[in-house]
DRENMARTOR-116501 format. One line per field, with one value per residue: x, y, z of N, C-alpha, C in turn; residue number from 1; chain. Coordinates in steps of 0.1 Angstrom, whole numbers, plus 5000, padded with zeros to 4 digits. Example, Ala and Ser with C-alpha at 12.3 -4.5 7.8 and 13.67 -1.06 7.14 Angstrom:
% DRENMARTOR-116501
n_u	[5132, 5128] .
n_v	[4943, 4978] .
n_w	[5078, 5071] .
ca_u	[5123, 5137] .
ca_v	[4955, 4989] .
ca_w	[5078, 5071] .
c_u	[5132, 5129] .
c_v	[4967, 5000] .
c_w	[5078, 5079] .
num	[1, 2] .
cadena	[A, A] .
***
This chain:
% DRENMARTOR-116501
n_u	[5008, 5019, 5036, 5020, 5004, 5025, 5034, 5010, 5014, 5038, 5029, 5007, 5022, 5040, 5022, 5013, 5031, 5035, 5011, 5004, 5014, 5002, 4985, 4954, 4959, 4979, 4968, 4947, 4958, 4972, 4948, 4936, 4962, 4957, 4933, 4934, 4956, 4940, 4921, 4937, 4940, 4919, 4915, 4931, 4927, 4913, 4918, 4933, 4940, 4924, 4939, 4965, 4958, 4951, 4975, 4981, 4961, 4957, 4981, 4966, 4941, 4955, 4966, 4940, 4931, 4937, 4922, 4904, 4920, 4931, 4906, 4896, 4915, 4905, 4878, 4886, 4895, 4875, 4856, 4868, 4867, 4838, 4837, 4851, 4836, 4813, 4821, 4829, 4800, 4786, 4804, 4795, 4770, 4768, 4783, 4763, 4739, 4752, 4762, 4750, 4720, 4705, 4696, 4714, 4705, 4679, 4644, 4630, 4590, 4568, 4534, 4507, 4476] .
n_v	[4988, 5014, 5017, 5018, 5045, 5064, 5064, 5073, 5103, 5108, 5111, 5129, 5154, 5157, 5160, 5182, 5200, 5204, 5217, 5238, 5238, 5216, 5196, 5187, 5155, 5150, 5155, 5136, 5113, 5114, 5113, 5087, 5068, 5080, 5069, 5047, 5037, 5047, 5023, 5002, 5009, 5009, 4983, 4976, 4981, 4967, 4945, 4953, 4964, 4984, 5005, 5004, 5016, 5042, 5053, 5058, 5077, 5106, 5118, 5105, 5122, 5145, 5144, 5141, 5166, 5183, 5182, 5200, 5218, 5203, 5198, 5227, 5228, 5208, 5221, 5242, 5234, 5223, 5241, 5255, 5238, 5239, 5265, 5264, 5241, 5256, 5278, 5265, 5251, 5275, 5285, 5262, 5270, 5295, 5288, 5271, 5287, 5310, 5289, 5276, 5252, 5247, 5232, 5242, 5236, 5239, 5246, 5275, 5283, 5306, 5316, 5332, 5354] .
n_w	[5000, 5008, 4987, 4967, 4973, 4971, 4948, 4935, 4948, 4940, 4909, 4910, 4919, 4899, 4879, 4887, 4883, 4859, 4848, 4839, 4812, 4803, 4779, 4767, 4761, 4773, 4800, 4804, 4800, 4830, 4844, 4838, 4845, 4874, 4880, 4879, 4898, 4922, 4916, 4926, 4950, 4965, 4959, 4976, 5002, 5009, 5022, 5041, 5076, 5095, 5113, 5102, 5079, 5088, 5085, 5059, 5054, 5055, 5039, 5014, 5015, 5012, 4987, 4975, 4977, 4961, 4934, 4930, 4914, 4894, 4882, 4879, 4857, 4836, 4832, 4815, 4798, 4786, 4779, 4763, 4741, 4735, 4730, 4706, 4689, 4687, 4667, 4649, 4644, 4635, 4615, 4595, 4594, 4581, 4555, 4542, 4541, 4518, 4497, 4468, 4461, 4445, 4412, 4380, 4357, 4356, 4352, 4346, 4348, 4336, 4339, 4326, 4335] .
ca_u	[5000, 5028, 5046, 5005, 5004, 5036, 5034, 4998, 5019, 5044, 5024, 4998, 5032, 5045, 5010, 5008, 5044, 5034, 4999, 5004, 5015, 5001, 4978, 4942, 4961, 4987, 4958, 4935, 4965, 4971, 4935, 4938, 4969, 4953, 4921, 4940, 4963, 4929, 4914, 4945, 4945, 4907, 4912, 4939, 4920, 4897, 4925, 4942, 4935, 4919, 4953, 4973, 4955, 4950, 4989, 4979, 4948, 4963, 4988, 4957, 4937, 4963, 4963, 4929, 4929, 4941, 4916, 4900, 4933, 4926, 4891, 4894, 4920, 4896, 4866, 4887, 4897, 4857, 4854, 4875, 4865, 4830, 4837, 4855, 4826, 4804, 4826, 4825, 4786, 4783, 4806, 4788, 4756, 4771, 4785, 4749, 4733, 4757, 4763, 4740, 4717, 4699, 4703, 4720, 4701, 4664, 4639, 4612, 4583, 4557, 4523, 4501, 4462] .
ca_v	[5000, 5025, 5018, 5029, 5061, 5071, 5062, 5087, 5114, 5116, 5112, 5146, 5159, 5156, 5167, 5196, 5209, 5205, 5215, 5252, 5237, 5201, 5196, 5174, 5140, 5144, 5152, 5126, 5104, 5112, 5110, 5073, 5064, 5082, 5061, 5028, 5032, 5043, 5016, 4994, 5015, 5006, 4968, 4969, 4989, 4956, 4934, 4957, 4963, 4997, 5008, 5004, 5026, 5055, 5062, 5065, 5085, 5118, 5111, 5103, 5133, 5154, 5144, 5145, 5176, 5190, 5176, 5215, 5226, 5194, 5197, 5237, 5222, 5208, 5227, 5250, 5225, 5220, 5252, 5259, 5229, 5246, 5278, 5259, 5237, 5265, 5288, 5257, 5253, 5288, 5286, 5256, 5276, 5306, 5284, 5265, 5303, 5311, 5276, 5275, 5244, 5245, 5228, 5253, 5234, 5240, 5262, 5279, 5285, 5317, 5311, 5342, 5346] .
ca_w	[5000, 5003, 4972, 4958, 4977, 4972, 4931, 4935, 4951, 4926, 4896, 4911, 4920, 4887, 4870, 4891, 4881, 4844, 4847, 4829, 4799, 4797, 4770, 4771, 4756, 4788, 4814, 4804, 4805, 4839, 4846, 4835, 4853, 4886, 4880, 4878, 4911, 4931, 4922, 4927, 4967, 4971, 4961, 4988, 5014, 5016, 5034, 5049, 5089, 5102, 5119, 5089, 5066, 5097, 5084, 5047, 5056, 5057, 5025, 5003, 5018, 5006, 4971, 4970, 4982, 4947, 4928, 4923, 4907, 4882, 4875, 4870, 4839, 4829, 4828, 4808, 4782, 4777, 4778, 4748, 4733, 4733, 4718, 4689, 4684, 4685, 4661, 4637, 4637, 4629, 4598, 4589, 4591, 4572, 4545, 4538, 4533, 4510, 4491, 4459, 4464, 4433, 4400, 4374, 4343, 4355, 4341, 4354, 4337, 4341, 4334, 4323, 4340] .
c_u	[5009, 5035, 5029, 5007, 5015, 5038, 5026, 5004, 5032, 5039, 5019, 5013, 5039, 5035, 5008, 5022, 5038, 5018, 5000, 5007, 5014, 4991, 4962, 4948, 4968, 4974, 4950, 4944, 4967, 4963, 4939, 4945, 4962, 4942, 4927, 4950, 4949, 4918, 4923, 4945, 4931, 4905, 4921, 4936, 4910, 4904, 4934, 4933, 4935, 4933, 4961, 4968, 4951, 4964, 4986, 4965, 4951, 4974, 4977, 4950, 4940, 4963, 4952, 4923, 4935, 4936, 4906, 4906, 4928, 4910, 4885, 4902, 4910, 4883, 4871, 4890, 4878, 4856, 4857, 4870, 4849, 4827, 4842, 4843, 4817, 4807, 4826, 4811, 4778, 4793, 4795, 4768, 4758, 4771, 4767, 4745, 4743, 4758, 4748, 4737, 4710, 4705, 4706, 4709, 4688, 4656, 4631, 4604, 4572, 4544, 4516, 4486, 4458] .
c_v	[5012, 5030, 5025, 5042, 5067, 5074, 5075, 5098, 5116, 5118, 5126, 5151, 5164, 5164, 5180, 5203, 5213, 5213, 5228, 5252, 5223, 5206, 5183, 5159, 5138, 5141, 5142, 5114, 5101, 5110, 5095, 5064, 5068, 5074, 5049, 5025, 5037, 5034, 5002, 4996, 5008, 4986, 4964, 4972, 4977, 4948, 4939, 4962, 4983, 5009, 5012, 5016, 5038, 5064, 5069, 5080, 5102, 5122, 5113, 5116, 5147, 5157, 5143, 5158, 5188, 5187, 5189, 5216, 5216, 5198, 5212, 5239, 5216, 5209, 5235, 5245, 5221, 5233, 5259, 5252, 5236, 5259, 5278, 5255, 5247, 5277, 5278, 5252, 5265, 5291, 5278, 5261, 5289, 5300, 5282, 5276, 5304, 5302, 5280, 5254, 5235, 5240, 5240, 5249, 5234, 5247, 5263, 5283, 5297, 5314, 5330, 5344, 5351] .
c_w	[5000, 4995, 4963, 4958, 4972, 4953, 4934, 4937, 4943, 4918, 4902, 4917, 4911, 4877, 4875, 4887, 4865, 4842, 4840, 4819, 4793, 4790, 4776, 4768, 4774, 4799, 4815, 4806, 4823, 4845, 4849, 4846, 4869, 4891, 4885, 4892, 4925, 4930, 4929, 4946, 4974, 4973, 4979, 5003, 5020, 5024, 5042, 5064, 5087, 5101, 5106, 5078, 5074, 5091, 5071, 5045, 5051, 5043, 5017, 5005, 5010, 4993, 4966, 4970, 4970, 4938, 4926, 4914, 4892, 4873, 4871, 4855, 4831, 4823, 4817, 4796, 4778, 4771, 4762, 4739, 4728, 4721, 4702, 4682, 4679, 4669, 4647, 4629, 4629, 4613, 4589, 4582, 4578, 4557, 4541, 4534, 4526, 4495, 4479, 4457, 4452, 4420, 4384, 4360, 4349, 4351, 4348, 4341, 4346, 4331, 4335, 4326, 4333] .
num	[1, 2, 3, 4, 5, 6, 7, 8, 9, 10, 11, 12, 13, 14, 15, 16, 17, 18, 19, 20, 21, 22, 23, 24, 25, 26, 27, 28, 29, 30, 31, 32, 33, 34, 35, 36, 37, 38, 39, 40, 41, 42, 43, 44, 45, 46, 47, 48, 49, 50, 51, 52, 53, 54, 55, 56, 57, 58, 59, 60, 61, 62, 63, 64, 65, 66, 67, 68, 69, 70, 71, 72, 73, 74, 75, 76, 77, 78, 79, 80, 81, 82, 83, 84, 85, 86, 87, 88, 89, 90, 91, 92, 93, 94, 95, 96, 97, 98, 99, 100, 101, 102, 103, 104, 105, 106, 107, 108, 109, 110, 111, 112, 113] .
cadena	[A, A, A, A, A, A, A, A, A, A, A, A, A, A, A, A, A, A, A, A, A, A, A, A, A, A, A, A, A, A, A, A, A, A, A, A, A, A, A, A, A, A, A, A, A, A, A, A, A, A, A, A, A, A, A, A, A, A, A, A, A, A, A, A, A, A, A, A, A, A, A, A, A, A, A, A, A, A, A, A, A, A, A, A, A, A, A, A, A, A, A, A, A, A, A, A, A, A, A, A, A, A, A, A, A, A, A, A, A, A, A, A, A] .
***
């Protein structure tokens, strides 16, 4: 269990040094990786005794306790992601009005009452 913890507190240790200029591929990476050693802490939290995990208690706490800092990264990567999307439905809207839809060889016809 403390080779876990101690993995977790490097990696958010490591993610939080880089976090001003990581990108969405890195953070979702470390997402992943953070996902995968709490669940690896939780399988181990089931045979481990009371006492024993009072030490890690305070350790885990900690690193959870940065999990704002993360999740305002990535609101703001939605965020962006948003205004792109947005800025691309609106071309796509622009284009379509503009775009000629009609067949160039058709004819109209006027009828006279």
């Amino acid at each position: 269990m403390d080779k876990l913890v101690t993995e977790l507190e490097q990696q958010t240790q490591q993610a939080l040094a880089e976090l001003i200029t990581m990108d969405v591929e890195r953070l979702s990476e470390y997402m992943e990786r953070r996902g995968t050693i709490m669940q690896a802490l939780l399988k181990v939290t089931e045979v481990t005794a009371k006492s024993e995990m009072g030490r890690y208690k305070a350790r885990i706490q900690a690193v959870l306790s940065l999990d704002p800092i993360f999740v305002k990264k990535l609101r703001q990567f939605r965020d962006e992601a948003s205004v792109q999307l947005a800025k691309i439905d609106n071309g796509k809207t622009q284009r379509n009005a503009y775009d000629n839809n009609y067949d160039v060889e058709s004819y109209f016809f006027d009828r006279k009452k």
